[in-house]
N, C-alpha and C positions, 0 to 999 in steps of 0.2 A: 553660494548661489551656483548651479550647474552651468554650462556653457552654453547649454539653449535655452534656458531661462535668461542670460544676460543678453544674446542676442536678440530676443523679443524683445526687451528693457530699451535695448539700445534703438531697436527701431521702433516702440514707442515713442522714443524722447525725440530721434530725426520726424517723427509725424506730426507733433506738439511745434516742436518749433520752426521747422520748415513749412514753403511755402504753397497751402490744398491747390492753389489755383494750377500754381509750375507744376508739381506732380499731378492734377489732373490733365492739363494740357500732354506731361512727355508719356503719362499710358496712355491716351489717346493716340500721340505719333506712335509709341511701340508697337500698339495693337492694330494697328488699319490695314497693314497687307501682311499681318502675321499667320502663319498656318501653322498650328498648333498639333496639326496632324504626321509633319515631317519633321525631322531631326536636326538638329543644329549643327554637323558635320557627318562628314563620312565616316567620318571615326570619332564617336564622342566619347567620352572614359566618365564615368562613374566614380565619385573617389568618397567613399561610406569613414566617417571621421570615427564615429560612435555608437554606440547601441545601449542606449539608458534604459535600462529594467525598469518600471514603476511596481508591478505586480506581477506575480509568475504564481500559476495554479495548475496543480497534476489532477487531469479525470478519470481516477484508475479503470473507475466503468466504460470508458469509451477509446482507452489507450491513446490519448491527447493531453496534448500542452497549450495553456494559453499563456504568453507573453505579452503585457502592455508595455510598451517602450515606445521610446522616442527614437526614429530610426534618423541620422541626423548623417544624411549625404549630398553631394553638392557637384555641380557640371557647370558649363561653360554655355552662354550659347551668343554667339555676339551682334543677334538681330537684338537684342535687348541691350544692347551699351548704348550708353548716351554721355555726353560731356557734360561736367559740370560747368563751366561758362555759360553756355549756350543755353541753359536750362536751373538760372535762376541756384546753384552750387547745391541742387536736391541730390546729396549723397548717398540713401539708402529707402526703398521703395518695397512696399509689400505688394502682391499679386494674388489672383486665384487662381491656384495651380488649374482650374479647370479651363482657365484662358488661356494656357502659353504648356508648349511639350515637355512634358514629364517623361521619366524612362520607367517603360510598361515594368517595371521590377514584383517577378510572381514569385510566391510559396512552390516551391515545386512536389515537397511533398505535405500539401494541405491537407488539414481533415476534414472537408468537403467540397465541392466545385465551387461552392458561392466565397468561401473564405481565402482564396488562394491570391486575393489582390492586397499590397501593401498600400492603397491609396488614401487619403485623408484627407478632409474638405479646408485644415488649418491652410495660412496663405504661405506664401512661399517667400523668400527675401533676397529683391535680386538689388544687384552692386555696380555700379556705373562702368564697370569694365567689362561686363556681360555674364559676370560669373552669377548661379542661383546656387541658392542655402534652401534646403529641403529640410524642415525637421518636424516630419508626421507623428501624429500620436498616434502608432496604430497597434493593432490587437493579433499578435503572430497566433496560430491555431495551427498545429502540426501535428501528425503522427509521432507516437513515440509507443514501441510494445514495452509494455512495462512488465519487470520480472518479480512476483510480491513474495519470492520466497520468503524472504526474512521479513516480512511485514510485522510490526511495524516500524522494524528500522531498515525497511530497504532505502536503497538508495539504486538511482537509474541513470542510464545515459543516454539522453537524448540528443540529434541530430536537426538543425533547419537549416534549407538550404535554399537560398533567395538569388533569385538572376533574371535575365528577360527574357519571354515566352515568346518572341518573335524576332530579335537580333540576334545575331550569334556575336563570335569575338569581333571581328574586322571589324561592324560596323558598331558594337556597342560593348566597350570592353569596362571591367569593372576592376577598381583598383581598393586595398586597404591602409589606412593611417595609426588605426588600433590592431592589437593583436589578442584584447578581451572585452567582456560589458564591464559596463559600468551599472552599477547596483544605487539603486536611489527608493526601494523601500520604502514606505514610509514603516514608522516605527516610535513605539514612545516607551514609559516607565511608570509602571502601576505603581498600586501602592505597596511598601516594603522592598522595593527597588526591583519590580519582575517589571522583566522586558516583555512590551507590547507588539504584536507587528501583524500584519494585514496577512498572513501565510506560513503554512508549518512547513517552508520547505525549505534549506538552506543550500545556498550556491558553493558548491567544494571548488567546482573549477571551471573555467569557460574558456573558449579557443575560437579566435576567427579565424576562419586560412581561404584564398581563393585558388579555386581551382578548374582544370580546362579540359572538355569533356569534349565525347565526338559520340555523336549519334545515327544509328543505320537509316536514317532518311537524307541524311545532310553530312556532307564532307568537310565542311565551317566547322569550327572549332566552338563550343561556346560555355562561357563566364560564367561565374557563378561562385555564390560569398557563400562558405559552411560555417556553421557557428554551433559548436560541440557544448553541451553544459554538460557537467553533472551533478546534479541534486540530490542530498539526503533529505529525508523528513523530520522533521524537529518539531517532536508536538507533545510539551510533556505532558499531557492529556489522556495520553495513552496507556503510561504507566499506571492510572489509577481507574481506568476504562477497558483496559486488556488485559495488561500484564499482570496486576496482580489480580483478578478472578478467576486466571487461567493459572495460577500458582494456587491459589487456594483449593479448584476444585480436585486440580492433584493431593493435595494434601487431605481433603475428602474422601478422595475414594480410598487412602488408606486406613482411617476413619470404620470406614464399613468392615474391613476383615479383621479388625482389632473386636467387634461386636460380638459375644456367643454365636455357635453355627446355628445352632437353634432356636435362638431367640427370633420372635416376628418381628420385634423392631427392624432388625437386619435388615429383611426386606422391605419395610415402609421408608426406612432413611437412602439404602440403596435405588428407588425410586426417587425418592428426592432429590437426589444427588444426578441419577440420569434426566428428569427434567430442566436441571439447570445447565448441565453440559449442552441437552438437544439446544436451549435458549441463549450459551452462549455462541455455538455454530450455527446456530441460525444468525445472530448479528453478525459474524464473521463473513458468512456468507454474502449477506446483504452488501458488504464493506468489497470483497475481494473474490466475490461468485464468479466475477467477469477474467477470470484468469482459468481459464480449462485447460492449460499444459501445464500446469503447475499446482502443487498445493503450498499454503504457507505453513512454515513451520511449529508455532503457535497452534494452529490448528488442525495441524497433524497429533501432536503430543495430546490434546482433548479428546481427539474419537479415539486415542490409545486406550484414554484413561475412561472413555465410554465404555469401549470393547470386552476390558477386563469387569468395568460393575456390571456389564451384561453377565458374563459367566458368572460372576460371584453372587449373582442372584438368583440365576439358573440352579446353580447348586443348594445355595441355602435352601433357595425353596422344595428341592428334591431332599433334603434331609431332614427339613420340617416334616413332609407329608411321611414319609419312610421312619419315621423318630414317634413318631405317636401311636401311642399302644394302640390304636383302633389297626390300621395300618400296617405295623409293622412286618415285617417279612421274616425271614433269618436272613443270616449275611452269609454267606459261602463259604464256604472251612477253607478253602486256598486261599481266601482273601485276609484272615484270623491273624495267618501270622507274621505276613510282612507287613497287616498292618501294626501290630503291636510293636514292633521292631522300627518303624520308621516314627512311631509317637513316641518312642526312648529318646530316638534321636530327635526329636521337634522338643523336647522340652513340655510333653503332655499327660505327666506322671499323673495328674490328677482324672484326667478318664482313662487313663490306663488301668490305675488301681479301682476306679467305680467300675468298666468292664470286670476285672479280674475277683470283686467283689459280688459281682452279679451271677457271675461263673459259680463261684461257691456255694454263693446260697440256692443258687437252682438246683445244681448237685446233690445239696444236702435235702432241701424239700423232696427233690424228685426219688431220693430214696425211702424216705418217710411216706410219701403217698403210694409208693408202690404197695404199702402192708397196712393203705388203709383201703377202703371198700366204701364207695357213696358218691354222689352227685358232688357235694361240695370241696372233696379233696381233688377233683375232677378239674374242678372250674378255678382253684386256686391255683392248682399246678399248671393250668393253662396262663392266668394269669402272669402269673412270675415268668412264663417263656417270654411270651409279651415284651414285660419288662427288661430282663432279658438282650430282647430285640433290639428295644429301641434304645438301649445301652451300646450296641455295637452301632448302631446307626448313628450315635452321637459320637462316639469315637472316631467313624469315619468322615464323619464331618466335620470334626475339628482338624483331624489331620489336610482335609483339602482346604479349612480354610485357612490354615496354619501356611500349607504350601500357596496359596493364592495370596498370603499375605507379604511373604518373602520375594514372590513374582510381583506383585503389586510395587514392593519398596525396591527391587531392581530394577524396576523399570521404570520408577519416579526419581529414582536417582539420575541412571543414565539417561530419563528425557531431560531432567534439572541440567545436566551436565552438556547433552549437546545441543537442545535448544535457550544454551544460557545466552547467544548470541541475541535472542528476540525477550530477554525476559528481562 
């Protein structure tokens, strides 16, 4: 049981058995010439015992934190003591914080104007010596610019900083008892022993510290409680929703240059393949759009592996059209022979020797037809150029896709390797 769960406990059980009439009689005395609008000394101190976490939630779209906690502070104020003799021994009494002065304690750097109060309608638990126990359920909402490089294992450090918006130090100073939160979660155990828990985010570290500021309006000094977290995400949801789709469709677009250059399949998988990358960057998008100074790494490595089936289909498809005897062209004598010398070195013996086979036999026809005379020795010799043709155009396209394929697996290596941090 947490420490403000017991003190409610405890002041249920002083309501149970103590006596409604004494306690309605000493609020009545409390409250009659109470003014809930001044301060219970000139100097009243603020002394923050705790900070109970129940839920913590990052909104990467709007660069905010929400913390529900128990913020559990306590002050003095001695228009509120009363003897127990004199009052029937009523040792512990609840209140409406709306009845008796509260310390204005704001967000100062809130994520909107309406949300920058820590106030809470819970009652308040004052103590026959005049001291009051504050402990609001309330919902912090702060700024926090969040960095998603690594998404989705970033992790962020955020800053809240709570103090009051109208006292400075002299008159309203604020002291600390803890020097972190306290984590109260809830959380449970599925089935095969997975941990259940209300948030994929986990608390690395937390820091309270007070500290004392001077602003160009005012010469007064003034108070104020920082409370530093820092949080990873912990969603293993991700691995099987990110991380591996975006491993897969790298391993895809290697896939496509392993394909014939001239086969169409090439380019109806290579569509494919870009359809699903545009489909994963688009959920990416939706997930981490809201970050325009940055891109996440994850999804830098996909528009890589878009970039390249872009060109790899560019090309195919330029060797398809230039490979088909309707089409084909010649290929340029300066091009002939550094290309045959870099398919030695690719390992492309087998369109090399189909080039080098086509060469011959065109040599040998086109001498043969020189010493025939007709229409159809005409049309075959043209043929076989053709042929021919689209021999060297299948050459040169295997050779680019041979080099797009080598480019493709350097560069699926080295994004494997430096974006291994997100994967």
């Amino acid at each position: 049981m947490t420490r403000p769960m017991l003190i409610l406990w405890v002041m249920m059980i002083a309501t149970v058995i103590g006596n409604p009439e004494a306690e309605q009689e000493l609020r009545k005395k409390l409250l009659k010439d109470y003014d809930k609008e001044t301060m219970p000394a000139t100097n009243t101190t603020i002394t923050i015992s705790s900070i109970n976490v129940l839920n913590l939630k990052m909104h990467e779209e709007e660069h905010t934190v929400d913390i529900h906690a128990l913020l559990r502070h306590s002050w003095e104020d001695l228009r509120l003591a009363w003897s127990l003799e004199e009052n029937m021994q009523v040792g512990i009494m609840g209140m409406d914080p709306e009845d008796i002065w509260t310390p204005d304690l704001t967000i100062y750097n809130a994520a909107k104007s309406s949300e920058h109060m820590t106030h809470s309608h819970m009652p308040t638990i004052v103590f026959p010596d005049g001291s009051v126990l504050n402990v609001p359920s309330v919902n912090l909402r702060f700024t926090c610019v969040m960095d998603l490089t690594y998404w989705p294992h970033d992790t962020h450090n955020c800053s809240l900083e709570i103090g009051s918006w109208v006292h400075n130090g002299h008159q309203l100073d604020m002291q600390l008892e803890a020097s972190g939160l306290e984590m109260d979660i809830s959380s449970g155990v599925g089935e095969g022993g997975k941990n259940l828990s209300l948030t994929e985010w986990r608390l690395e570290e937390a820091k309270l510290s007070r500290a004392v500021k001077k602003f160009r309006c005012c010469d007064e000094p003034y108070v104020s409680v920082i409370v530093n977290i820092r949080v990873t995400r912990d969603a293993p949801v991700y691995a099987w929703t990110v991380k591996m789709p975006a491993a897969c469709l790298t391993l895809l677009t290697l896939v496509v240059f392993l394909l014939p250059p001239a086969a169409g399949e090439k380019v109806v998988f290579g569509g494919l393949c870009l359809i699903l990358d545009t489909i994963f960057i688009g959920y990416c998008t939706s997930v981490v759009g809201h970050a325009p100074t940055h891109t996440p790494l994850i999804v830098l490595m996909v528009c890589q592996q878009f970039l390249i089936l872009v060109l790899g289909i560019i090309v195919a498809s330029v060797v398809l059209r230039m490979s088909r005897e309707v089409y084909a062209c010649h290929l340029p004598s300066v091009m002939k022979g550094p290309l045959l010398a870099i398919s030695y070195f690719l390992c492309l013996g087998s369109y090399r020797s189909l080039v080098s086979k086509s060469y011959q036999s065109f040599a040998f026809f086109a001498k043969q037809d020189e010493l025939e005379i007709g229409e159809g020795g005409a049309q075959d010799l043209h043929r076989r150029r053709e042929n021919s043709d689209a021999h060297e155009w299948f050459l040169l396209g295997a050779v680019v896709n041979r080099l797009a394929l080598l480019l493709s697996v350097a560069v699926c290596v080295i994004s494997l390797i430096r974006f291994s941090c997100v994967l």
